[in-house]
C-alpha positions as CSV (number, residue, x, y, z in Angstrom):
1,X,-2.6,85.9,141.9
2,X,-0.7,87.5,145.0
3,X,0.5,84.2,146.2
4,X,1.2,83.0,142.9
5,X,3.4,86.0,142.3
6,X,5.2,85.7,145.9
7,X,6.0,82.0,145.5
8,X,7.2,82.4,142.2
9,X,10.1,85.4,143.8
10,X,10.4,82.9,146.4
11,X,11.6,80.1,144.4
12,X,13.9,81.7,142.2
13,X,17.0,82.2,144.7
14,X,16.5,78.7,146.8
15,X,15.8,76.8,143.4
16,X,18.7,78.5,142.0
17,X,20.9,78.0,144.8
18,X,19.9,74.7,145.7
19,X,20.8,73.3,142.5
20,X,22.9,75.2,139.8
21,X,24.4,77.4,142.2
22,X,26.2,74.2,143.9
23,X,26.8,72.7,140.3
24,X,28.7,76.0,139.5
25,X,30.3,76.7,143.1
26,X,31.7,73.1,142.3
27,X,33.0,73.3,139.2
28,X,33.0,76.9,138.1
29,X,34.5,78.4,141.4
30,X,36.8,75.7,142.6
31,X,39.0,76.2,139.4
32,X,38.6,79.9,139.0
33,X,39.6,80.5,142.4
34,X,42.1,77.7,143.2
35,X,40.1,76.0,145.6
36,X,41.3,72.8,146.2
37,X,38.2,69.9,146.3
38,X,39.8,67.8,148.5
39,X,40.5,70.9,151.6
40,X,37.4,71.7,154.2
41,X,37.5,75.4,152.9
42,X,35.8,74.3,149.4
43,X,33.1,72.6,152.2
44,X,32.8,75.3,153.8
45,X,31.9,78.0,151.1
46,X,29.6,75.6,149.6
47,X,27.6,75.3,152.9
48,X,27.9,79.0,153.9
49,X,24.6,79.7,152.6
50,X,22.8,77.0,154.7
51,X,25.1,78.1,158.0
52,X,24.0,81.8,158.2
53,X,20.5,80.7,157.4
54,X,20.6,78.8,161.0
55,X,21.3,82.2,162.7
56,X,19.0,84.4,160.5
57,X,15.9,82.5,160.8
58,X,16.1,84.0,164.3
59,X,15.6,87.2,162.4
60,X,12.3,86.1,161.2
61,X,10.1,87.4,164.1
62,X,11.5,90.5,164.5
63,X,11.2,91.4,161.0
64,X,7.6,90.4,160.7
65,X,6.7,92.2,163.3
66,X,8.3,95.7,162.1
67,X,8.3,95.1,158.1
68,X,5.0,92.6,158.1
69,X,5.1,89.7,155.7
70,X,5.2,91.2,152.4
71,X,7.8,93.5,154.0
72,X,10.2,90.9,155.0
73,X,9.7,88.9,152.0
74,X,10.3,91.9,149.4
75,X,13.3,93.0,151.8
76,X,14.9,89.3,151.7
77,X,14.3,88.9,148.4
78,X,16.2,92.1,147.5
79,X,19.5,90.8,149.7
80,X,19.3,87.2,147.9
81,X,19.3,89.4,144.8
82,X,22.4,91.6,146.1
83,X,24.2,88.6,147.3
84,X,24.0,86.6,144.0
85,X,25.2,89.6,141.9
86,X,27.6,89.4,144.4
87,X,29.2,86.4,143.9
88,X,28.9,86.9,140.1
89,X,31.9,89.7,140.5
90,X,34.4,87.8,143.4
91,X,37.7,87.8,143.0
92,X,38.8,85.1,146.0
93,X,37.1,82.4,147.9
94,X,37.1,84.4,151.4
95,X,35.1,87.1,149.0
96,X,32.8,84.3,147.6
97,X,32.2,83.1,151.2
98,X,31.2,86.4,152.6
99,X,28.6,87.2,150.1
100,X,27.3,83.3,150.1
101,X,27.0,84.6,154.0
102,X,24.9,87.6,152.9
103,X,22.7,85.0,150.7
104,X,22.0,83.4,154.1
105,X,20.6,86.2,155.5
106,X,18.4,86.6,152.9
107,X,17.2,82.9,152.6
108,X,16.7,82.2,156.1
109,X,13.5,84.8,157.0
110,X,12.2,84.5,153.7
111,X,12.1,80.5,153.6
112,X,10.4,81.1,157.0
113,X,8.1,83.6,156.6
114,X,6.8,82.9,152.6
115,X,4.4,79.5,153.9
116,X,3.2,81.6,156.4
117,X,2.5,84.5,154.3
118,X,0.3,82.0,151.5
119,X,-1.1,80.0,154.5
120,X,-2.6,83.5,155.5
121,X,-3.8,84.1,152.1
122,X,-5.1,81.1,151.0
123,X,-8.7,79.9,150.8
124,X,-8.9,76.9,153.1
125,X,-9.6,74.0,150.9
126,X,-6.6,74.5,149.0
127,X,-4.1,75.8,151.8
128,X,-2.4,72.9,152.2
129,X,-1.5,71.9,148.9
130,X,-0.3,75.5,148.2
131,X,2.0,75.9,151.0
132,X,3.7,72.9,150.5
133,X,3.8,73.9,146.4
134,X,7.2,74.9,146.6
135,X,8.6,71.9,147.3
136,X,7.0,69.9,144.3
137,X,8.8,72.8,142.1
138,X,12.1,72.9,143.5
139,X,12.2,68.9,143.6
140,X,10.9,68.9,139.9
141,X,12.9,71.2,138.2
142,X,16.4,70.7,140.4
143,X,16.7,67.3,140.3
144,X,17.4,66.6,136.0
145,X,20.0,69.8,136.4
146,X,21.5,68.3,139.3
147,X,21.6,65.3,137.2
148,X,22.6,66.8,134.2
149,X,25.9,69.0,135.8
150,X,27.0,66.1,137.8
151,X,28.5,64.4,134.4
């Protein structure tokens, strides 16, 4: 029920992010905040997330080793959560970039350290098919509201 329970708080910010988050930074944001579509800057907040997460994955050992596994994943979970309430209250896109930034921070360790942490956990005959779980839900569930926001 553990691992259940972590995957499920796992999921909710890269499913979110990966797919409604980018539906709404593209339509929501880039008219609210007078980004212009066709300029690198829109690029570049929508891929802030994924460019801090190449930096903070570095983080992942460190914090394993002084928080442990549960400790880094309830610790990165709570900075997705910050970063996303975040963004929910910006004003301007350099304020939407820094706290999709801060959402990298949080995804990076976590999205490292979660397959570990049910690997660890999980009986052998099914450890396998639950670590890779995550990626059957995410391409499940994001792909019709991908589909669905891109009309």
């Amino acid at each position: 029920m553990e691992v259940c329970t972590i995957y499920a708080i796992h999921d909710t910010v890269p499913f979110e992010e990966q797919s409604v988050d980018q539906a709404v930074a593209q339509i929501y944001y880039a008219r609210a905040l007078k980004i212009d579509p066709d300029k690198t800057i829109f690029g570049l907040v929508n891929s802030a997330p994924y460019l801090f997460c190449t930096f903070s994955c570095l983080l992942t050992y460190p914090l394993n080793r002084y928080l442990g596994r549960r400790g880094t994943i309830f610790v990165t979970c709570l900075i997705s959560f910050a970063s996303c309430l975040g963004q929910a209250f910006v004003g301007s896109w350099q304020q939407l970039f820094i706290a999709r930034l801060v959402l990298g921070l949080g995804i990076g360790p976590k999205s490292a350290t979660v397959p570990i942490y049910s690997a660890e956990c999980a009986p052998a005959n099914v450890r396998g098919a639950l670590v890779m779980m995550w990626q059957v839900c995410r391409d499940s569930f994001s792909a019709p509201l991908t589909n669905r926001t891109a009309d």
